[in-house]
C-alpha positions in Angstrom: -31.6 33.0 134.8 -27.7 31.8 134.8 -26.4 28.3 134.6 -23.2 28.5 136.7 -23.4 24.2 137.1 -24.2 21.7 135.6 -26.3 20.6 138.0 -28.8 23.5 137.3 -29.2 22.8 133.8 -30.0 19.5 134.5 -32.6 20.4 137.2 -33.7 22.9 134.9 -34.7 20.2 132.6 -35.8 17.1 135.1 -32.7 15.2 134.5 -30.6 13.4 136.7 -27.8 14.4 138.3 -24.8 15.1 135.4 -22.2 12.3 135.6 -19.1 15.2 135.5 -19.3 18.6 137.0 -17.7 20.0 133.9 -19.0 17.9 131.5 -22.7 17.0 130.3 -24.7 15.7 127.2 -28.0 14.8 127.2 -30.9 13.8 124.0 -33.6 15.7 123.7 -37.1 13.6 123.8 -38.9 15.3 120.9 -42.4 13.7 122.9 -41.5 16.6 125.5 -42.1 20.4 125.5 -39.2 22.7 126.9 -40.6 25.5 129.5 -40.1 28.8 127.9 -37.4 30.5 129.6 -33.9 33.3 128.8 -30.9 32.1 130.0 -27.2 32.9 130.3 -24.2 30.1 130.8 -20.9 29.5 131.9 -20.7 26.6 128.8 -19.6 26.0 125.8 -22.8 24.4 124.0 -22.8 22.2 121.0 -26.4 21.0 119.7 -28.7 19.6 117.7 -32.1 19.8 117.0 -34.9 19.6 114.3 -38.1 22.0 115.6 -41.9 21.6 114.4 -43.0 24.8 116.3 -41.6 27.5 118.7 -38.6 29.1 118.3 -34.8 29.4 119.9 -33.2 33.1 120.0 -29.7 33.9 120.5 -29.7 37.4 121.7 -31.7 39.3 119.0 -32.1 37.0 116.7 -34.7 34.1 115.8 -33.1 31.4 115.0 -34.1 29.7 111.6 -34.3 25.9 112.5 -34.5 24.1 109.0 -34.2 20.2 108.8 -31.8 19.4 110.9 -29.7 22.4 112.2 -26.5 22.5 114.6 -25.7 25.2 116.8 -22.8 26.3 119.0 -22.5 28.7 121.6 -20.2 30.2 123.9 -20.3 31.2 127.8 -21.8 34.3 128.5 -24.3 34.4 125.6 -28.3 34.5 126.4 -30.2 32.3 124.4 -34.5 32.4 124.7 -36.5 29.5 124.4 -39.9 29.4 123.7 -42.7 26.7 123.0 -40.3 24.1 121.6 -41.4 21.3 120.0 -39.0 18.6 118.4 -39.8 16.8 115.0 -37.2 14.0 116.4 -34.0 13.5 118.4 -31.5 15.9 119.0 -28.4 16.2 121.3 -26.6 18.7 123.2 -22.8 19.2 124.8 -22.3 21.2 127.5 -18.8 21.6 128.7 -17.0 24.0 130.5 -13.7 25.9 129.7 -12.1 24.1 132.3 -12.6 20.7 130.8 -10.3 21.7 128.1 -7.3 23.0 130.9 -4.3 21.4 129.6 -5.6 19.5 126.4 -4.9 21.5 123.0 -8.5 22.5 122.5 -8.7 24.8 124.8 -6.5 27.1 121.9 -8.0 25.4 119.1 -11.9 26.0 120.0 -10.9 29.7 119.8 -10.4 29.4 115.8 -13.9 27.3 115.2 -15.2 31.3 114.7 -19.3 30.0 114.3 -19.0 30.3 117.9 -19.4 33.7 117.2 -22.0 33.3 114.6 -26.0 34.3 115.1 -28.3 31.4 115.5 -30.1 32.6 111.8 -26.8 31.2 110.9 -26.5 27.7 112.2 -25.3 25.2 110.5 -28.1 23.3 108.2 -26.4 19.7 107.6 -27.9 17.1 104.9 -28.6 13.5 106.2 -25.4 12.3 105.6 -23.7 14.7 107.2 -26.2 14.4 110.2 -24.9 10.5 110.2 -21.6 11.2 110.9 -22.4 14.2 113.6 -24.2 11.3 115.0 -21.7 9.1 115.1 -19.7 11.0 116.8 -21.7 11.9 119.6 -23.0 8.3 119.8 -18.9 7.5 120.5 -19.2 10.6 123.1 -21.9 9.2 125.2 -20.3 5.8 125.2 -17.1 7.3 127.2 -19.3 9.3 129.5 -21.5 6.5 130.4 -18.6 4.0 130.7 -16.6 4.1 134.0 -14.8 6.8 134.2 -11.0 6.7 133.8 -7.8 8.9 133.1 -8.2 8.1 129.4 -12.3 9.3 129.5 -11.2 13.0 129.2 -9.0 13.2 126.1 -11.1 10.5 124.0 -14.2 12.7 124.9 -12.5 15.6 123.6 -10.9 14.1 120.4 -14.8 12.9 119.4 -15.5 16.7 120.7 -12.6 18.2 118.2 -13.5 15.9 115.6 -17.3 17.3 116.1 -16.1 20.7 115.1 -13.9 20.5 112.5 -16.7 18.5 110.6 -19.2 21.1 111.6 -15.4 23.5 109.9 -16.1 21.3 106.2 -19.7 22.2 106.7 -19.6 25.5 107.1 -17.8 25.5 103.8 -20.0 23.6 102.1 -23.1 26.1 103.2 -21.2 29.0 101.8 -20.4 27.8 98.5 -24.9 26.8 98.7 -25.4 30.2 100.0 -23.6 31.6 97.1 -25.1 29.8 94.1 -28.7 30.5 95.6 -27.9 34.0 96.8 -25.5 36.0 95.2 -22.2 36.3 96.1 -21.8 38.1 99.3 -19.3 40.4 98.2 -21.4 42.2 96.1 -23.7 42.9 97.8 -21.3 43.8 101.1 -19.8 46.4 98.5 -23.2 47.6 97.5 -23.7 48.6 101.1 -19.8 50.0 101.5 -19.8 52.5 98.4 -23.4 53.6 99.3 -22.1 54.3 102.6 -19.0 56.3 101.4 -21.4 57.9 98.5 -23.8 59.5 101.0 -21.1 61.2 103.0 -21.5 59.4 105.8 -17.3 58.8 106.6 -17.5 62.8 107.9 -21.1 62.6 109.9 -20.6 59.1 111.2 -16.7 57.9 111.0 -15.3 55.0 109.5 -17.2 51.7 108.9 -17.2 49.2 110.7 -17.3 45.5 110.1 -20.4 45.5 112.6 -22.3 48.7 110.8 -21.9 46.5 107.8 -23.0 43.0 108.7 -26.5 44.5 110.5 -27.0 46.0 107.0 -26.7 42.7 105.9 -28.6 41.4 108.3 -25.5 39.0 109.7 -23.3 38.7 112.1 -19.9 40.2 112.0 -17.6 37.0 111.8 -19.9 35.4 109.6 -20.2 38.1 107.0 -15.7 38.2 107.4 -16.2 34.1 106.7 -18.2 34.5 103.8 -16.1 37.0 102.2 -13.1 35.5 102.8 -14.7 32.3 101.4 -15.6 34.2 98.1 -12.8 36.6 97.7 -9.6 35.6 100.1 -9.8 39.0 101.9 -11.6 39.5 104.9 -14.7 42.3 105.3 -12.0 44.8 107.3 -9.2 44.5 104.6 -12.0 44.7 101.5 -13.0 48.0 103.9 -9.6 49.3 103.9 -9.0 48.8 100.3 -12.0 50.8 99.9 -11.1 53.1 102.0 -7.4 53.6 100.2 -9.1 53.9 97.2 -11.7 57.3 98.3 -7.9 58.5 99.4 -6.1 57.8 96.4 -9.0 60.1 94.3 -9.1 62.6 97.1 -5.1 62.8 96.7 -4.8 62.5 93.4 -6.6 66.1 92.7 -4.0 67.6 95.0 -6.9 70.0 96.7 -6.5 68.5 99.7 -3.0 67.6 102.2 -2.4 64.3 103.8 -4.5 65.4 107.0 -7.2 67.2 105.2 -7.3 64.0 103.1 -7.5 61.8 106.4 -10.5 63.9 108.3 -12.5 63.7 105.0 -12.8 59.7 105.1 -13.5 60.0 109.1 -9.8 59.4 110.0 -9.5 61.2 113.7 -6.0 59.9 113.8 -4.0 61.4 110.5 -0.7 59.3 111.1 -3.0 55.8 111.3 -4.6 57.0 107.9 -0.9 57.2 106.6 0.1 54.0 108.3 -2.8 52.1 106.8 -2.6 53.6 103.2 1.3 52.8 103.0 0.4 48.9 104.1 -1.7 49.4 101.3 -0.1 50.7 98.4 3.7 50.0 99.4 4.1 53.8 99.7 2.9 57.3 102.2 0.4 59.0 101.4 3.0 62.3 100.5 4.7 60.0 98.3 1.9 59.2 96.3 0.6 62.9 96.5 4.0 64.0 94.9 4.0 61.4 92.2 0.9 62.6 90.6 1.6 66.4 91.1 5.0 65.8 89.5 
């Protein structure tokens, strides 16, 4: 089903009627079961929620509820629930795009790029961090369930803003976590690049993509790109042209092969983009480079 209102989540869930039509938040009584059930939304979503059984998926992907977890979600995006049980309170936000009409988060939420992430990559925050999440949404539910004035909307959404560029330092935290326990991500991204580029595949296949990458990895796109620009300052698409300029300096650097023949080896369709992208690269064209070394 599709949550176009408000007012059908909150029948949806045997709650009253929401107090704004673009605006709701709600705690979640861990004594009470949800009904399995898919859904799609017209809402931004901000939650939280600590599970002792069933399980939450966001499109594909089961989402790994550890203690304490935050997720966020964007309109259009189907999420699954199933058999949920709550170890203890959680919250959720649900606002629409049109609250934010005229206040600067309606451009900022576009950078807070987890919104874009796969559940199996919420955010896992530590108690303290859960205190101040929840002090923020305690500050939140006092201005919604206050009378309503022409001040209401821009406090809500300062708590709302503040909410997210926490859950930002977060993020950052789990990254530097995830590498110490894991590996750093960029060597194992690069693992998966060369083998890709060893097997042949650029001619039979085309060029890699950030996406053909990341499922290898078993991640999303944006939050393999986050990671790596965590670890290494370059995103995953400018670590895959680097890559990429590097097959096409070796390829060059023989002088077998011209410019174009150069290009349709590494899955370039387009010779005059390869040449574009190899001179951001390396300051110079491809010919250039190609006479250098012949001369």
């Amino acid at each position: 089903m599709h949550f176009k209102h408000l007012g059908d989540v909150h029948r949806c869930n045997n709650y009253p009627a929401p107090e704004n039509p673009l605006l709701t938040i709600f705690t979640c009584d861990p004594l009470r079961n949800v009904v399995s059930y898919e859904v799609t939304t017209d809402f931004y979503i901000i939650a939280f929620k600590r599970l002792t059984s069933g399980e939450i998926k966001y499109g594909r992907t089961r989402y790994d509820h550890q203690s304490g977890s935050m997720y966020f979600m964007k309109p259009q995006q189907a999420i699954q629930m199933k058999d949920i049980a709550l170890e203890s309170d959680g919250f959720e936000i649900w606002f629409h795009e049109d609250y934010l009409s005229g206040h600067p988060l309606h451009t900022a939420i576009k950078k807070y790029s987890y919104f874009n992430y796969e559940l199996n990559e919420a955010l896992h925050i530590s108690p303290k961090e859960q205190q101040i999440i929840w002090e923020l949404y305690r500050k939140i539910e006092t201005e919604y369930n206050n009378n309503q004035d022409e001040f209401t909307r821009d406090i809500i959404l300062g708590h709302i803003d503040s909410m997210l560029t926490y859950s930002q330092r977060f993020y950052k935290r789990q990254f530097l976590n995830r590498t110490i326990v894991s590996g750093t991500t960029v060597t194992k991204f690069n693992a998966v690049l060369f083998a890709y580029l060893d097997q042949g595949l650029l001619r039979e296949k085309g060029l890699p993509t950030v996406a053909m990458l990341a499922a290898e990895l078993h991640m999303s796109a944006r939050y393999l790109s986050d990671l790596l620009k965590q670890e290494t300052g370059k995103t995953a698409l400018e670590l895959i042209h680097i890559a990429l300029v590097s097959a096409a300096k070796n390829l060059l650097h023989g002088g077998d092969y011209t410019v174009a023949e150069a290009a349709y080896r590494l899955g370039f369709e387009n010779p005059p983009y390869f040449s574009r992208l190899f001179k951001k690269q390396t300051g110079i064209s491809p010919n250039q480079y190609k006479k250098h070394y012949l001369n």
